[in-house]
C-alpha positions in Angstrom: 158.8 101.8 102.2 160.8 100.8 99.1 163.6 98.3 98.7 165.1 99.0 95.2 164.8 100.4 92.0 166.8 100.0 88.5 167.3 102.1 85.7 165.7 100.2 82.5 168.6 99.1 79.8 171.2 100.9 82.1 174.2 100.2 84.8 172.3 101.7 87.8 170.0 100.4 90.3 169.9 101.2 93.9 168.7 99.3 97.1 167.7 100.4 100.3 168.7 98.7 103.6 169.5 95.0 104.1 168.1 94.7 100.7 171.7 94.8 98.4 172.4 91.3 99.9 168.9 89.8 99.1 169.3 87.8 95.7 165.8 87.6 95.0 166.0 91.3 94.7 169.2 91.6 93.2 168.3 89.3 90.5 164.9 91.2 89.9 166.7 94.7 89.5 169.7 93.8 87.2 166.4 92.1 84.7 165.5 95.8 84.8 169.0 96.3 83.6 169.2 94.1 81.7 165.9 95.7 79.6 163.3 93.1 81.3 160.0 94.6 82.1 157.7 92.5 84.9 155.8 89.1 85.0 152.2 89.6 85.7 150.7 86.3 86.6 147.5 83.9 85.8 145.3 87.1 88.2 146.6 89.5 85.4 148.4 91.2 88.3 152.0 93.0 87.3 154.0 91.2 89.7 152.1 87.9 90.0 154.2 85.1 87.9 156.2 83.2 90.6 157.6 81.3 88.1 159.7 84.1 87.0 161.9 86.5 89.0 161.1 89.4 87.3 157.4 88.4 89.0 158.9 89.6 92.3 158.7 86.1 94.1 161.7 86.3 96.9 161.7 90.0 97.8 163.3 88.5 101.1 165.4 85.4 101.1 167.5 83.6 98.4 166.8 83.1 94.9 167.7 80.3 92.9 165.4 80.8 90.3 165.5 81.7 86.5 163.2 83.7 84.3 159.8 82.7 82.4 160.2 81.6 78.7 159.6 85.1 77.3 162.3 86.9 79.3 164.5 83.9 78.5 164.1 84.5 74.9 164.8 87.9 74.9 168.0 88.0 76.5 169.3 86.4 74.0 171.0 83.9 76.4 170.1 80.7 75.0 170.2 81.8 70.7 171.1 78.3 70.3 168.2 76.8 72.1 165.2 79.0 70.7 162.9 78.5 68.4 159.7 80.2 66.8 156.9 78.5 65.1 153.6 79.3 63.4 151.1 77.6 64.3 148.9 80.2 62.1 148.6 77.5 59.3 145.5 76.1 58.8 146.2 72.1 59.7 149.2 73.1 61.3 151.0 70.4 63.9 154.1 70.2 65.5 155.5 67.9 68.4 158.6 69.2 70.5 160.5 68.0 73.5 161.5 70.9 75.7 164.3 71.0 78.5 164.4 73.6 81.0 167.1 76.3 82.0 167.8 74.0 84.7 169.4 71.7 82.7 170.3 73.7 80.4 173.7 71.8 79.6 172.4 68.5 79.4 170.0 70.0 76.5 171.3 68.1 73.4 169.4 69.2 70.9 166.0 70.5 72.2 165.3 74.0 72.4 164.4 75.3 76.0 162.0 78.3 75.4 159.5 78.2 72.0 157.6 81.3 70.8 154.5 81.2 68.8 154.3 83.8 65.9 151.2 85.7 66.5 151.6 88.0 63.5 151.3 91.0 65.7 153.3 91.8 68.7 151.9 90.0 71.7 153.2 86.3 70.6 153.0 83.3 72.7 156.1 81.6 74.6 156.4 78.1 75.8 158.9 76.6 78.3 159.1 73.6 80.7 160.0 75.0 83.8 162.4 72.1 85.4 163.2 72.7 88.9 165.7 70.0 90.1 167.4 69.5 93.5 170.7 71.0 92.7 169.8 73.0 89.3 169.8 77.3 89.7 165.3 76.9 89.4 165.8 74.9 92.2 164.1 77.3 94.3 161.2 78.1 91.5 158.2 79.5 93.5 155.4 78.2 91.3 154.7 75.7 88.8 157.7 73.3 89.4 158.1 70.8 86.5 155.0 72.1 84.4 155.0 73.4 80.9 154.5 77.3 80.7 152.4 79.3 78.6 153.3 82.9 78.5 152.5 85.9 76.4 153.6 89.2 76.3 151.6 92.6 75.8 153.8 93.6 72.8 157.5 94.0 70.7 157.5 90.3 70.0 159.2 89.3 73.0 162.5 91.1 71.8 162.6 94.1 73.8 161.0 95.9 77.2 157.3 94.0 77.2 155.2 93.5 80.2 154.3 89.5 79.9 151.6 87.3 81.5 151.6 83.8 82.4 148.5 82.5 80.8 149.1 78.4 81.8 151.0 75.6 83.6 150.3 72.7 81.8 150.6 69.0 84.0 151.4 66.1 82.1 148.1 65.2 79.9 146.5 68.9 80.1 146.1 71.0 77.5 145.6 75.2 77.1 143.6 76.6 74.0 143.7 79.6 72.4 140.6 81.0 70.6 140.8 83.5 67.8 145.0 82.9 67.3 146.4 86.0 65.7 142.9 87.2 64.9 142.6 84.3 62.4 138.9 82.6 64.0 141.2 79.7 64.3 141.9 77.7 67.7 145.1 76.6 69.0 145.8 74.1 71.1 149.2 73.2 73.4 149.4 69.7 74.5 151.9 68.6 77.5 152.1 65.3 75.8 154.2 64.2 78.4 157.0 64.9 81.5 159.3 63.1 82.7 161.5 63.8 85.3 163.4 60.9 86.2 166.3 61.3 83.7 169.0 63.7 83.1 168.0 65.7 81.6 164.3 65.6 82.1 161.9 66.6 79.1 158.7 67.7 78.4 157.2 66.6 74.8 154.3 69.1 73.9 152.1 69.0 70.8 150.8 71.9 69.2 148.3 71.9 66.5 145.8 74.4 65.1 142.9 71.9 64.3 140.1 74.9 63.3 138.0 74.2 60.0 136.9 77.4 58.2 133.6 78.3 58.3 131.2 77.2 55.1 131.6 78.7 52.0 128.4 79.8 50.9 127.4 80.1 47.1 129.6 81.0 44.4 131.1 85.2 45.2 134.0 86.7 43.9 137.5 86.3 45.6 137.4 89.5 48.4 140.4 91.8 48.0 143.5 90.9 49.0 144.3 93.1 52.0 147.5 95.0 51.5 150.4 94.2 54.4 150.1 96.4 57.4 153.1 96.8 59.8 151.6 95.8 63.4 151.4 99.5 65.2 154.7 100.2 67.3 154.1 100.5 70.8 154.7 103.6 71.9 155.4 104.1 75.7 152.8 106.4 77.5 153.3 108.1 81.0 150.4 106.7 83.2 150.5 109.0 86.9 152.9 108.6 88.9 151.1 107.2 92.1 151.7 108.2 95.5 154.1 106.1 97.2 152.8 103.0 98.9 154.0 100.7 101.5 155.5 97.6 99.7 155.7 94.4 101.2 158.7 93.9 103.5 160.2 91.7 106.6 159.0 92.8 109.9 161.4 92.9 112.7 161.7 92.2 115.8 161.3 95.4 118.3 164.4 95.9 120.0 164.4 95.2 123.7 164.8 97.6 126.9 168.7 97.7 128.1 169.0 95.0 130.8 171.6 93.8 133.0 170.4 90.5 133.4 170.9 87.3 130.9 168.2 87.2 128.1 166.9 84.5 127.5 167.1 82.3 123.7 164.5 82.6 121.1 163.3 81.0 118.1 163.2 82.6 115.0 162.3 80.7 111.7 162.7 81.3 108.3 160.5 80.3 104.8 162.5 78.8 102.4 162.2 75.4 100.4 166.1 74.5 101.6 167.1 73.8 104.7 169.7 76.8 105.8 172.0 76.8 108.7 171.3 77.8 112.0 173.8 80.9 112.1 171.8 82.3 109.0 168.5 81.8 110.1 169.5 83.4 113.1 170.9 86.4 111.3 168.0 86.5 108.6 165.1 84.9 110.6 162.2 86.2 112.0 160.5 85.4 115.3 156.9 83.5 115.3 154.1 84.9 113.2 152.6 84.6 109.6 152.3 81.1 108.5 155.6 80.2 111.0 153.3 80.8 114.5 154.0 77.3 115.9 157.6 76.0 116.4 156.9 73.1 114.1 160.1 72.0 111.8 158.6 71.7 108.2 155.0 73.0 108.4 154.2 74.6 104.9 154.1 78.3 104.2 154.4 79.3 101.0 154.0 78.1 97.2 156.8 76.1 95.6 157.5 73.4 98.2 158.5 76.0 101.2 158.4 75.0 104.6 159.4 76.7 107.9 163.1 76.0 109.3 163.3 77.3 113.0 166.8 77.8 115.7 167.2 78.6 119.0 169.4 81.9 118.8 170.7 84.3 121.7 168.3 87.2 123.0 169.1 90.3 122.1 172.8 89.7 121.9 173.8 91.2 118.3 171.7 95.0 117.3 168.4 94.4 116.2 167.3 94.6 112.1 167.7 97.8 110.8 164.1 99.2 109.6 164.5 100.6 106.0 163.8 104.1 106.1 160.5 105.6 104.5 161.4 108.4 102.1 163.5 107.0 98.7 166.4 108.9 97.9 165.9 109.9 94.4 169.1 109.6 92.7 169.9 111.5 89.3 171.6 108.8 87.5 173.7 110.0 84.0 171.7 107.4 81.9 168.8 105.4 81.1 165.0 105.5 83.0 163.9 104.4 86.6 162.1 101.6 87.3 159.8 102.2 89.7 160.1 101.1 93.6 158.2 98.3 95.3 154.4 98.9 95.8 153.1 100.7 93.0 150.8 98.0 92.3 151.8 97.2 88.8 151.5 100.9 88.0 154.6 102.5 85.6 156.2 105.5 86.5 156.0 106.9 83.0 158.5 107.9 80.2 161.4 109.7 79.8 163.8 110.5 77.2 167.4 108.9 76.9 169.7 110.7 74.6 166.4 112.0 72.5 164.5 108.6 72.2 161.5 107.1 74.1 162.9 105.1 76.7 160.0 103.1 78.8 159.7 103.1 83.0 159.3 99.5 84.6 157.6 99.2 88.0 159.4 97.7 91.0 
């Protein structure tokens, strides 16, 4: 089954089931909208960067969590807090102190997502992704308080681009990239330091391209001085469509025999990093199984600091979970290209074309 697909630079996207009133997914459709492709992660998986919500990581519960430094530049969002270097300069070096989208407000003057000019179109993107108790990446499902190194495929990181999370960089560790631009010259990010006890809190990170060029050897002439060339424009191709497959999503609870006789309470649990209240993980929980098999308040299950919560909640009083239904209804919206549904595995859906130009599919 599916649980929602969006239409790519467009009003529309659709959900199936209990899914409209998930925020995780929500927030991961209206980045298709919004003209976000996904967040593949350090695996080079499409879906894989948890620290991103457009890397699919709360299909099922809530979702205070922002996007990766790439898709945070792109939307254009923060024009007043991004910056791009080039670090293609031979001796190049450059110290920066980052805040996150979690503080956003608090930034003064730092800038919260930094993207390394490449001189093609897959250029590098560097954030500190703060995740504070009461801040909206308080729920960030991987690499809380680390500086992230992301890159995307293509377009510069200022339209549609599948992107990859290449680093997270703890305080002292450092990420470097061979070859920069095609140049035989190394890169190197430095998370100088973090610090997370102030308000807000700051990463400093050095970046410095400390290559030497090879020896020169005996007197030649000058070679040519290549003409510019335009880095080729991505043009979207139409991979198969696969055959549906059976995304991820929350099992529930068979639904019991009619009985006269009291039922008895049961426990259901839910995997969150916040405590929730006992009506909504009643309503939204699940019973034992999965990482949550033993009634044990606060056993880990998940990345990013969650735990399992548990209640006692009435047997079989309210209807059971509605099971999403198999087949998607494929709507003909009057604009813009589908994004695929859950469980393609990172595969697109294709092209189409959207008042007579290219217009690419993402995969949900």
């Amino acid at each position: 089954g599916w649980a929602a697909y969006a239409y790519v630079n467009s009003w529309n996207s659709v959900y199936q089931g209990v899914y409209y009133k998930r925020p995780g997914v929500l927030i991961h459709e209206l980045g298709h909208n919004f003209g976000l492709a996904h967040s593949g992660g350090l695996d080079g998986q499409t879906y894989t960067d948890h620290t991103c919500s457009m890397g699919n990581p709360h299909y099922s519960d809530d979702a205070f969590q922002c996007f990766n430094p790439a898709k945070n530049f792109q939307l254009n969002w923060y024009n007043d807090a991004k910056i791009t270097e080039d670090p293609r300069i031979q001796g190049y070096s450059n110290t920066l102190t980052l805040v996150g989208i979690d503080e956003y407000p608090d930034r003064g003057d730092s800038p919260v997502t930094v993207r390394l000019e490449t001189g093609g179109g897959a250029d590098y993107f560097v954030g500190f992704n703060r995740a504070s108790a009461t801040g909206p990446n308080r729920l960030n499902d991987e690499g809380d308080n680390q500086v992230t190194i992301v890159q995307v495929n293509g377009n510069n990181g200022e339209s549609y681009s599948q992107s990859f999370l290449k680093a997270k960089l703890s305080q002292g560790q450092s990420y470097a990239i061979t070859n920069y631009g095609g140049t035989t010259q190394t890169v190197t990010i430095t998370a100088t330091s973090i610090d997370i006890s102030t308000t807000p809190g700051t990463a400093v990170v050095r970046i410095t391209n400390g290559s030497t060029p090879s020896p020169t050897n005996a007197p030649t002439n000058p070679p040519p001085t290549n003409a510019p060339t335009n880095p080729p424009t991505n043009v979207p191709t139409s991979p198969p469509t696969p055959a549906p497959t059976n995304a991820p999503v929350p099992t529930f609870p068979p639904s019991p025999a009619p009985t006269r006789a009291p039922v008895a309470d049961v426990s259901k649990y839910v995997c969150t990093k916040w405590q929730p209240a006992d009506p909504t993980i009643c309503a939204e929980g699940s019973l034992a199984g999965g990482s949550c098999t033993i009634e044990n308040l606060g056993s880990s299950c998940g990345n990013g600091g969650k735990v399992c919560w548990w209640a006692s909640c009435p047997g079989g009083d309210g209807p059971p979970s509605p099971s999403p239904p198999t087949t998607p209804p494929p709507p003909s919206p009057p604009t813009g290209c589908p994004a695929c549904a859950y469980g393609d595995n990172g595969v697109c859906c294709g092209t189409c074309v959207d008042s007579g130009k290219p217009s690419g599919r993402g995969c949900f």
